[in-house]
ZAMARGU-4260 file (C-alpha; in steps of 0.2 Angstrom, whole numbers, plus 5000, padded with zeros to 4 digits):
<rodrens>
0) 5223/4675/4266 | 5235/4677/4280 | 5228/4695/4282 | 5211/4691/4281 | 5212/4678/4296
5) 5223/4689/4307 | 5207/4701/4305 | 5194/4690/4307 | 5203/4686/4323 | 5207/4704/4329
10) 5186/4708/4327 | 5182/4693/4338 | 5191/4700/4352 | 5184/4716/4350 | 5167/4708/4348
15) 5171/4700/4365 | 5177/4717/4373 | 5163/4726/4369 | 5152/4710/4377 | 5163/4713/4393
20) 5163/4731/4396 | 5144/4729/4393 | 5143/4716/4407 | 5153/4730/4418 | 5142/4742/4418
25) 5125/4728/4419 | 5134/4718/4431 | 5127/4701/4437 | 5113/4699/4427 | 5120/4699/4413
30) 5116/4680/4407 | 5108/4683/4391 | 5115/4667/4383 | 5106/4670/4364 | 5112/4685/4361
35) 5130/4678/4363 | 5124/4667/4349 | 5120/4679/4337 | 5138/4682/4335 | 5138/4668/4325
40) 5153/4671/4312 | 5164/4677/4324 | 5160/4663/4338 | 5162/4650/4323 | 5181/4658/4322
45) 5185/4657/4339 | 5182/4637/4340 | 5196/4636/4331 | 5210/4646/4343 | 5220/4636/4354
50) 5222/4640/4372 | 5236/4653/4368 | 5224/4662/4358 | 5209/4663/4369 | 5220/4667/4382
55) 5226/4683/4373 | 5208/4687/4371 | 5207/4687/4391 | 5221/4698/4391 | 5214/4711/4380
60) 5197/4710/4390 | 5208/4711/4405 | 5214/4728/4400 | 5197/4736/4393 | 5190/4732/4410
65) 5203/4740/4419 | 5192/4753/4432 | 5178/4752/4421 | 5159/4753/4432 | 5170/4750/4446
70) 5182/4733/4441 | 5196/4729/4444 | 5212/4741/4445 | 5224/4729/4437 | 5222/4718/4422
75) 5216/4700/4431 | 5219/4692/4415 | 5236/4699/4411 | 5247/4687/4419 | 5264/4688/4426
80) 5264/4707/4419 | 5250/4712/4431 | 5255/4707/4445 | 5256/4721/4459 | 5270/4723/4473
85) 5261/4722/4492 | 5266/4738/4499 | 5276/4735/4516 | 5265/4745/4526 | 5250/4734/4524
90) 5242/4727/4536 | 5246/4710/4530 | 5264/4714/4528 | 5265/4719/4547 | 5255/4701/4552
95) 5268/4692/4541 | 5285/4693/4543 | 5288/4680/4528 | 5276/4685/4512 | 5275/4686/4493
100) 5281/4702/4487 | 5271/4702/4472 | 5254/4694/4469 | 5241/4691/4454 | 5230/4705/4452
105) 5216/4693/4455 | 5223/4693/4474 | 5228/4713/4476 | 5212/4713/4487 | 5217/4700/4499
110) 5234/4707/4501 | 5229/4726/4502 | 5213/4726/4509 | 5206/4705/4517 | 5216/4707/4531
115) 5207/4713/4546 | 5212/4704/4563 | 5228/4692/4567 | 5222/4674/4564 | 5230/4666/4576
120) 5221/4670/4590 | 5204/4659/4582 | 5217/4644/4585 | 5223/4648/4602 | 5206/4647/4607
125) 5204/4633/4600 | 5218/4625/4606 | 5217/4631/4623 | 5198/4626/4624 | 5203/4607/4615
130) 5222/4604/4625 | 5223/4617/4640 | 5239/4623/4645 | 5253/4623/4644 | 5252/4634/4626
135) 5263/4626/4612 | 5272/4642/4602 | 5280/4633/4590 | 5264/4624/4586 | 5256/4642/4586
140) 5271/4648/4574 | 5268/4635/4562 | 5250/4639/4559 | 5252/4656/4558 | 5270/4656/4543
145) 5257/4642/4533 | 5241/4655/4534 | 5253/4671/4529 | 5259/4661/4514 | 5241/4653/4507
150) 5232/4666/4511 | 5241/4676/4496 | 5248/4665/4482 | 5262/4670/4473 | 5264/4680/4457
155) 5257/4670/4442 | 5246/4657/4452 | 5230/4662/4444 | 5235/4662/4427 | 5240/4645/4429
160) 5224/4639/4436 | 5216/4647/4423 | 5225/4637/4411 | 5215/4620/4419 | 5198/4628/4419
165) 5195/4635/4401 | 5199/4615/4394 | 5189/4610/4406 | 5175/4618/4400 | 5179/4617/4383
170) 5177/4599/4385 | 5159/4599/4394 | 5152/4610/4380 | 5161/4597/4367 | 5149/4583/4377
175) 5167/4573/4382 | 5162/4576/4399 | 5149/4577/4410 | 5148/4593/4422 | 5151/4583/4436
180) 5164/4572/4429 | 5173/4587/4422 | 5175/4597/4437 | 5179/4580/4448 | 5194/4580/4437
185) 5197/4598/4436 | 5200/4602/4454 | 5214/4590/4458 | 5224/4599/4444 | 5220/4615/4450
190) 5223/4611/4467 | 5240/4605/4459 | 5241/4622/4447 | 5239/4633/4461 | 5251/4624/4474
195) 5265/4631/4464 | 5262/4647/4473 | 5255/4642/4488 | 5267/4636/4503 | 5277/4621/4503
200) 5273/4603/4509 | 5286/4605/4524 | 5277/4619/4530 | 5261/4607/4530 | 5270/4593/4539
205) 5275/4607/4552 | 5259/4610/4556 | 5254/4592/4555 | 5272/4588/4567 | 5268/4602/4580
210) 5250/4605/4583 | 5242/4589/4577 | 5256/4577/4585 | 5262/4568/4568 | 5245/4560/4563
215) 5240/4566/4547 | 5222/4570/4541 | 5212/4566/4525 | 5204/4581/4516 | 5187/4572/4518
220) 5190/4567/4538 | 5195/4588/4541 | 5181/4593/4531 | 5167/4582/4541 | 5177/4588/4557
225) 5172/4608/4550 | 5153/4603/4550 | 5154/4595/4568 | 5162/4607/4576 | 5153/4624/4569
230) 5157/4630/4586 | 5175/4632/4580 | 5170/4647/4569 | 5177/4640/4551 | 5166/4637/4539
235) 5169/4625/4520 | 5155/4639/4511 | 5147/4622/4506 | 5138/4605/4513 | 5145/4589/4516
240) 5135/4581/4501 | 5142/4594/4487 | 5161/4594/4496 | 5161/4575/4494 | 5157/4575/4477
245) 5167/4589/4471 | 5183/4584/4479 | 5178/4566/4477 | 5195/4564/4469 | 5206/4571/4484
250) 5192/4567/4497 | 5204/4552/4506 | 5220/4562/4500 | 5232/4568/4517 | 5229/4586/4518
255) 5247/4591/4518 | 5249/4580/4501 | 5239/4593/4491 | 5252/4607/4493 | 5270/4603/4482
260) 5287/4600/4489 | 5300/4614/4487 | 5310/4605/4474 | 5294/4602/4460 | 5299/4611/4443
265) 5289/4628/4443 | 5287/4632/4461 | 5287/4649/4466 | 5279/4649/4483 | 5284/4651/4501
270) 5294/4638/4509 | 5300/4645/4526 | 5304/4634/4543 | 5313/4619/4548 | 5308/4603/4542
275) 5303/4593/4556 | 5297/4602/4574 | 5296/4595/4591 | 5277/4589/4596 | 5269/4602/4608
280) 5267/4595/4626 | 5248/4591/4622 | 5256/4577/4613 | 5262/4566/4627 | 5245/4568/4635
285) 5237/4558/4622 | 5226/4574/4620 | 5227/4576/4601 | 5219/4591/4592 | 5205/4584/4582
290) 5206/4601/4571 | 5222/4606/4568 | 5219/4606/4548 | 5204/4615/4548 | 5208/4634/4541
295) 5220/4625/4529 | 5207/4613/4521 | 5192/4630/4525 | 5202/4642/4514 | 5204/4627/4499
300) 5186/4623/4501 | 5181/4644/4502 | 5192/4646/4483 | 5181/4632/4476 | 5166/4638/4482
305) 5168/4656/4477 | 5174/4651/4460 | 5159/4643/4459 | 5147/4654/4464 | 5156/4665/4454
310) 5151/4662/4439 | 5159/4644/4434 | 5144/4632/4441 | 5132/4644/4431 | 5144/4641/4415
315) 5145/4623/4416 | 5126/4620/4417 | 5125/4628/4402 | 5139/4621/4392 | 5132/4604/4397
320) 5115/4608/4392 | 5098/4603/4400 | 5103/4586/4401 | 5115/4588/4412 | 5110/4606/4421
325) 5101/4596/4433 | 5116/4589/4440 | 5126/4605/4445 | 5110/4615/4453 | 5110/4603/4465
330) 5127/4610/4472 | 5123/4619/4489 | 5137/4632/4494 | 5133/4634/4511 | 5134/4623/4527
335) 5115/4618/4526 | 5116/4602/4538 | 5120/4618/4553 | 5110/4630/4549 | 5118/4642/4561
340) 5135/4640/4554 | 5142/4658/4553 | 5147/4660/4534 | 5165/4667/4532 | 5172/4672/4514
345) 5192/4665/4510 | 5193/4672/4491 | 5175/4670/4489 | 5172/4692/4487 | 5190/4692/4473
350) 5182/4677/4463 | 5165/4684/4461 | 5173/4699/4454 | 5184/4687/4442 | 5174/4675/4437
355) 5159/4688/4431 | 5173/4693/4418 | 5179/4675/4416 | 5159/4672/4411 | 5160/4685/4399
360) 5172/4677/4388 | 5169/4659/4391 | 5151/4660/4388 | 5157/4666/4370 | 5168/4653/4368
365) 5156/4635/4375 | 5141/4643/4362 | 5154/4643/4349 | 5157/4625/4353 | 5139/4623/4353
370) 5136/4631/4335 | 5151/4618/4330 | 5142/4603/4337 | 5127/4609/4330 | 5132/4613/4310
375) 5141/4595/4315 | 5158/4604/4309 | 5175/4593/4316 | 5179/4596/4333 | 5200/4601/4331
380) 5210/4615/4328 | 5210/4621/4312 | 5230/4625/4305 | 5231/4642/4305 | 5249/4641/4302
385) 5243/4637/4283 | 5235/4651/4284 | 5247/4663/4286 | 5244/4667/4306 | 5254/4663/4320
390) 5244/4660/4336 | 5254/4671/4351 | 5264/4661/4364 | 5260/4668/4382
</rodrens>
């Protein structure tokens, strides 16, 4: 019997293998949602894995989609294994002085290739237009060691985040939770999840310390500050309405509070720079930077929003069916209250990429769920320890 399920489990992944190197080569438009559910013996089976399980499924997808119709070069799926060293003669290692050494696969592009122009010079212009002189370096410092270290996360940041979002699909297509709801939930815990490998909280407070004089933002007061000030050149990738209810739960959080302090079990990030800095000059002029925050809280929002449009908003109005599908089409990922904004891409060109794939394999797994629901067959894990298989541990 033992045999038997370890083989039924073995032909699901390759049924799901040979799904995803089909999406390859069809790319996008590959959204055929019924003939997924043909599969129907093999979906019914993978209901019954625990996350461990479907994650070793990513991981063999992962590696079949390894340069196949021009994927990725490295398995996105394959954890702290894949990760890829940034060469030192990169562009970005020449702007950063301070810089993860290895990175997820999901990030190689941003390391190797995103990094075109020194992003400090957006905020000096800013800054100089805003405060005048005199210039505050340690202020431009700070900005500049905080933008090197979140702009590639650390090694094993996106396996963790993917542990928050299979669940939180799984639990949409089960009808615990609304799309809405889900994501709402979802995102603080992500944020959380990927902090781990982003830079520290004290690197946060520099910022907050030097450039914006000690007075802390919201997420939702920095965000509404993007919109007003389009002239600034950052953009959110999305409107005030859908940011507000998307980071509904973090919307009157303190920027700096969504990033972990050094000492938090786990972390793996950068966490470079004195604790507390001098306040720039600006400061005793009472001539407070109103957007200080703004490519810090532009790059979270830019992640979400190409995660999103990657594949996941698509996902999760199908797992919640056309009850709920409404809801989540009415997401606009674009600044539509400024028409003129000038769109800019943080992560937005890696997730599409990642999340097509994602697709592939979640979409198998939410009309699984919906078989389940259907035959009205117990929704929980069935002990496959009885049955002679141990689920791997990743």
């Amino acid at each position: 019997m033992g045999t038997q399920c370890s083989s039924y489990v073995f032909f699901f992944g390759l049924v799901l293998i040979s799904c995803a190197v089909q999406a390859a080569h069809v790319g996008p438009e590959f959204t055929d949602w019924s003939s997924i559910t043909k599969l129907e013996n093999a979906l019914r089976a993978a209901t019954a894995l625990p996350l461990s399980s479907q994650k070793l499924i990513l991981n063999k997808i992962g590696d079949a989609l390894v340069g196949v119709g021009g994927g990725p070069r490295c398995n996105v799926f394959g954890g702290l294994d894949s990760c890829v060293a940034v060469p030192e003669d990169s562009d970005y290692a020449k702007l950063c002085s301070s810089f993860n050494k290895r990175v997820d696969c999901a990030f190689e592009m941003e390391a190797l290739e995103g990094i075109h122009k020194d992003p400090d010079s957006v905020m000096k212009a800013i800054l100089t237009k805003d405060n005048g002189d005199p210039p505050c370096p340690k202020c431009y410092a700070a900005l500049h060691q905080f933008w090197c270290a979140q702009t590639v996360p650390a090694c094993g940041t996106f396996d963790k985040v993917v542990d928050e979002i299979l669940p939180m699909i799984s639990s949409v297509a089960l009808k615990k939770l609304t799309p809405v709801s889900a994501l709402q939930l979802a995102v603080p815990r992500m944020l959380q999840t990927a902090s781990l490998g982003l830079p520290c909280r004290k690197m946060c407070n520099a910022v907050t310390q030097t450039c914006g004089c000690g007075q802390a933002a919201t997420f939702g007061e920095v965000m509404k500050s993007i919109q007003e000030r389009t002239s600034d050149g950052f953009s959110t990738n999305m409107s005030v309405s859908t940011a507000k209810e998307v980071f509904q739960n973090i919307w009157d959080k303190p920027v700096c509070d969504l990033f972990a302090e050094e000492s938090v079990p786990g972390f793996v990030g950068i966490c470079d720079g004195p604790s507390e800095e001098p306040n720039c000059a600006w400061c005793s002029n009472k001539n407070h930077p109103r957007n200080i925050h703004a490519q810090i809280v532009a790059q979270i929002a830019q992640t979400i929003s190409g995660v999103m449009q990657g594949g996941l908003q698509t996902i999760l109005g199908e797992a919640g069916g056309e009850k709920h599908k409404g809801s989540v089409d009415t997401w606009k990922w674009n600044q539509e209250e400024r028409p003129d904004t000038h769109k800019k891409h943080g992560h937005t060109a890696v997730t599409l990429i990642l999340l097509l794939l994602l697709a592939v394999a979640v979409v198998a797994l939410v009309a699984a769920l919906k078989i389940q629901r259907t035959r009205q067959q117990p929704s929980q894990y069935i002990d496959l320890n009885s049955m002679g298989y141990t689920p791997p541990v990743l």
